[in-house]
C-alpha positions in Angstrom: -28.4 139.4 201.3 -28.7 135.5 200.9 -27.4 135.1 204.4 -29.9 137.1 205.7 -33.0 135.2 203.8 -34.6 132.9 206.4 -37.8 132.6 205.1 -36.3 130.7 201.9 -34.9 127.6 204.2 -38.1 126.9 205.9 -40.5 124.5 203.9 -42.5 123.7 207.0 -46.2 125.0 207.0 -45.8 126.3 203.0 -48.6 124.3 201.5 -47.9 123.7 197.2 -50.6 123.6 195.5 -51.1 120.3 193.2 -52.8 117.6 191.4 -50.9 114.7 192.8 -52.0 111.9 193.8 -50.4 112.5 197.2 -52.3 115.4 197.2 -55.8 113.7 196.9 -55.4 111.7 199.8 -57.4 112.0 202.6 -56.0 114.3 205.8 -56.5 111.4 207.6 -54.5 108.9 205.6 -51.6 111.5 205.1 -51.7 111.8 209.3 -51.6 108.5 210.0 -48.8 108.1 207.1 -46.9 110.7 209.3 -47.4 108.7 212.7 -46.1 105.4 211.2 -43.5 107.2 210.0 -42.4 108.9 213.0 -43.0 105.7 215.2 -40.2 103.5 212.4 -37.6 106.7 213.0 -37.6 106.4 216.6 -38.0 102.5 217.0 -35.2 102.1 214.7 -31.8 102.3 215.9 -30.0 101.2 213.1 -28.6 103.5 210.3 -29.9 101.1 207.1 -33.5 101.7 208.2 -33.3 105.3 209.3 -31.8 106.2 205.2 -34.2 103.6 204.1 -37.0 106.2 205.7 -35.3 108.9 204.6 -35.5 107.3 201.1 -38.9 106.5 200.9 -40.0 110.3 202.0 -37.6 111.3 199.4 -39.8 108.9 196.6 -43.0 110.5 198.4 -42.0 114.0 197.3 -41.1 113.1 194.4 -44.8 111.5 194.0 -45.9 115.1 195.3 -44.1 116.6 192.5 -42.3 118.4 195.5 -38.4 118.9 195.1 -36.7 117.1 197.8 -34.0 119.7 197.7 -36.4 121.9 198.7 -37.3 120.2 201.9 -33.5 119.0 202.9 -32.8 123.3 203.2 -35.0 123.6 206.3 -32.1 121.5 208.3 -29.8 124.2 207.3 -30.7 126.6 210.0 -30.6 123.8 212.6 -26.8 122.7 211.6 -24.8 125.0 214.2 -26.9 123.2 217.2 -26.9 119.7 215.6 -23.2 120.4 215.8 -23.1 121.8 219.2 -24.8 118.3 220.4 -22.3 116.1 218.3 -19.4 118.1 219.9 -21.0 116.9 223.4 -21.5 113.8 222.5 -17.9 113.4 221.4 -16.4 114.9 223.9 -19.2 112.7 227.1 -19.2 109.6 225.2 -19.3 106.6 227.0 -17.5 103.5 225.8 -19.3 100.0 224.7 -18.4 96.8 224.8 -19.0 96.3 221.7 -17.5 99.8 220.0 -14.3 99.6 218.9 -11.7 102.0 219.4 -10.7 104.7 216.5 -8.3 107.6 217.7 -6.8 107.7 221.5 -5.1 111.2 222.3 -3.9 111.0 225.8 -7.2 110.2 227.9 -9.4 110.7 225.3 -10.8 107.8 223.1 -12.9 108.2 220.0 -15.0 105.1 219.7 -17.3 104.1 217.0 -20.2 104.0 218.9 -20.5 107.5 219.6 -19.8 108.2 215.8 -22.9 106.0 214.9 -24.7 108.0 217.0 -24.0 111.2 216.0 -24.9 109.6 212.3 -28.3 108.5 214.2 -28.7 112.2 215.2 -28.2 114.2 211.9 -30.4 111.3 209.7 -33.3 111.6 212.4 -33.4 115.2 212.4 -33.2 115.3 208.6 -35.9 112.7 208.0 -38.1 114.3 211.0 -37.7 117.5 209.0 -38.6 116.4 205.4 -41.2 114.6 206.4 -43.0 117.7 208.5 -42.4 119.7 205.3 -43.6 116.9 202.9 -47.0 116.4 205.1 -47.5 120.5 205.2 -46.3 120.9 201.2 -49.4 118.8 200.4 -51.8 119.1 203.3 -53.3 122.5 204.3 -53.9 124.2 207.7 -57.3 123.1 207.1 -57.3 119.5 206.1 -54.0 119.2 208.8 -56.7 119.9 211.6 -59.8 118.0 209.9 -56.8 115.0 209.8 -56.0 115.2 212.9 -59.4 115.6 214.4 -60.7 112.7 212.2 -57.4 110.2 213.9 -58.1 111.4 217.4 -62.3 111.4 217.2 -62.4 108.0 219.0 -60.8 109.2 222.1 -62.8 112.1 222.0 -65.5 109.3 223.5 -63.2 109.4 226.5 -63.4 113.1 227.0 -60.4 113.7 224.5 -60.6 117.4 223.5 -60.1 116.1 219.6 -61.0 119.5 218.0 -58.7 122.0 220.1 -55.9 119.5 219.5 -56.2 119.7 215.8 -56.5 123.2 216.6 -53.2 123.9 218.0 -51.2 121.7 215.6 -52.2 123.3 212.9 -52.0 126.8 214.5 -48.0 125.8 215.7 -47.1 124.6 212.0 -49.0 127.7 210.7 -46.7 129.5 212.5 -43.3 128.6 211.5 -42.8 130.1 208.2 -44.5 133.2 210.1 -41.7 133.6 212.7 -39.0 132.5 209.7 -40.7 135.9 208.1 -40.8 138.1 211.4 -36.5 137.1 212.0 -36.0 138.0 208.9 -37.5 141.7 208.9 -35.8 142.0 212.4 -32.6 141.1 211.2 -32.8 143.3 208.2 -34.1 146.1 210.3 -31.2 145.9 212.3 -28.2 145.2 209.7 -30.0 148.7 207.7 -28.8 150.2 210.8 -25.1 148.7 211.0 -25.8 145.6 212.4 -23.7 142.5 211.3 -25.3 139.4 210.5 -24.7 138.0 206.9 -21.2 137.9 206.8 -20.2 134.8 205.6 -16.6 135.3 207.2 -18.1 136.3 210.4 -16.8 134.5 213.6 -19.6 131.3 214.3 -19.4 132.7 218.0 -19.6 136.7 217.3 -22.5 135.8 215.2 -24.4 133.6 217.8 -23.9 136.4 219.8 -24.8 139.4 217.4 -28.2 136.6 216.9 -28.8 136.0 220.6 -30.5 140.5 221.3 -32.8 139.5 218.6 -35.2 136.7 220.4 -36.4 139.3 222.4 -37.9 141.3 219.7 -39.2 138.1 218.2 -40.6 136.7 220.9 -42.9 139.9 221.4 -43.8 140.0 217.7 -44.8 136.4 218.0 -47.1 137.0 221.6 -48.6 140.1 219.6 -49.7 138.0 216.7 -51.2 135.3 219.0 -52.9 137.5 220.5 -54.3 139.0 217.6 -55.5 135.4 216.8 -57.5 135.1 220.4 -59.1 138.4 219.5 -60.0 137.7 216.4 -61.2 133.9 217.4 -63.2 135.7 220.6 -64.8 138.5 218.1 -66.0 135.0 216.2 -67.4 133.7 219.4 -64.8 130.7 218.8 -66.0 127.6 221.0 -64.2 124.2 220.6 -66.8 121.9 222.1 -69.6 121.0 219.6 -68.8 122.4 216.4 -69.5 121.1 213.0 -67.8 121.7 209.7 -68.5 121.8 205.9 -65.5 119.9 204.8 -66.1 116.1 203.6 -63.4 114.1 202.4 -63.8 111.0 200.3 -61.2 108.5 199.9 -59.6 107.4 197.2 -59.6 103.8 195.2 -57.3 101.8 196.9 -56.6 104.2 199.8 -57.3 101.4 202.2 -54.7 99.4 200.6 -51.9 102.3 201.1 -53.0 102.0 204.5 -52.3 98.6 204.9 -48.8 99.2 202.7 -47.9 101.9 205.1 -48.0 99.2 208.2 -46.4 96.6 206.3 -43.4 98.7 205.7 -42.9 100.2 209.4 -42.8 96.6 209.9 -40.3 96.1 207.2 -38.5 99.0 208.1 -37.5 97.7 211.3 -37.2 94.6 211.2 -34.1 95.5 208.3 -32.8 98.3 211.0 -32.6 95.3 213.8 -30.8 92.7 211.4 -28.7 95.3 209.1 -28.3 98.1 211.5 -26.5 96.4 214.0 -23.6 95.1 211.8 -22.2 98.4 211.7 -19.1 99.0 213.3 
């Protein structure tokens, strides 16, 4: 029945309750903690800085009182297509001057260049996905959209639709552990009536293809539910331009200085991925 639980690998959009101090930062803070973050990943193309981020979100959850276990079993669903795009990149890699050659088999050369970037692949994704679930374990739906409202309000000068942006972030992470929940019914629906999907011993390509009549189903669940949404937001006479809120957030002492420790270490981050990274083989 394990095989069968998706709900339990998914940590994005499941907000913990605590009384870290991660958790009393401001939305804003915490979003523009998440941007820096994203923008040292993808700058970085060295595999010191990329576990050196992976470290630090690591610490963060910690911080959170969040298990960092918890957060690392989201990848698990993802591993039979990160491993689909490793195999192509092994088998459409393209030599470097600089790569050195590993194992030749007739025609075929493994070089170390496209090893190091299928190591690139697998620590991005991982980072990219404890850092989604760290920022939605300790930031609500709420104070995701009052965040990302509050980063984006000075373009919304320029005729920036601030407010429905928010809107549909928080909406799209809302919905993740939601779908998780609806694949799950449908697949234990279907294996009550014979249907084999938590084998363990199962071939990987029988099961892909046992998986692949499901998206159909779960796709029209997921439409009905939006649209339940835009009927209940229309029966609220819902308008994005214009509207105010409650909700004030206050920062806390020395917030302004994790700001300022946050830049200084996406600076730090890749300047050691540019000097450290590229000694690699």
């Amino acid at each position: 029945m394990k095989d069968l639980e998706f709900f339990r690998n998914v940590s994005v959009g499941q907000y913990l309750e605590s009384d870290s101090p991660v958790h009393h930062l401001t939305p804003a803070t915490k979003f523009f903690a998440i941007t820096m973050f994203f923008f040292a990943l993808f700058a970085n193309t060295g595999v010191a800085g990329t576990l050196l981020l992976g470290l630090l979100v690591a610490l963060a959850a910690l911080a959170a009182r969040v298990n960092p276990l918890s957060l690392l079993r989201s990848v698990i669903p993802a591993l039979p297509f990160l491993g689909f795009i490793a195999l192509l990149t092994l088998v459409f890699q393209q030599a470097k001057e600089e790569s050195s050659v590993l194992v030749t088999l007739g025609p075929w050369q493994l070089h170390s260049a496209a090893l190091l970037a299928i190591a690139l692949l697998f620590l991005r994704f991982t980072a990219v996905v404890m850092g989604i679930g760290l920022l939605t374990s300790v930031t609500s739906e709420r104070e995701i959209a009052h965040g990302v409202e509050d980063s984006l309000r000075p373009l919304g000068r320029l005729g920036f639709p601030a407010h429905e942006f928010a809107l549909i972030i928080a909406i799209a992470l809302r919905f993740v552990p939601i779908v998780a929940g609806e694949l799950e019914g449908i697949v234990r629906a279907q294996a009550s009536r014979g249907g084999d999907f938590g084998s363990s011993g199962i071939n990987p390509l029988r099961k892909a293809r046992a998986y692949l009549p499901l998206f159909v189903p779960l796709v029209i669940r997921t439409l009905e539910r939006a649209e339940i949404l835009i009927e209940a937001m229309e029966a609220r006479c819902w308008v994005g331009a214009g509207r105010t809120r409650y909700a004030t957030y206050k920062k806390a002492r020395g917030e302004d200085l994790i700001r300022a420790g946050i830049v200084l270490f996406t600076i730090a981050d890749m300047a050691f991925g540019l000097t450290f990274g590229r000694r690699l083989p």
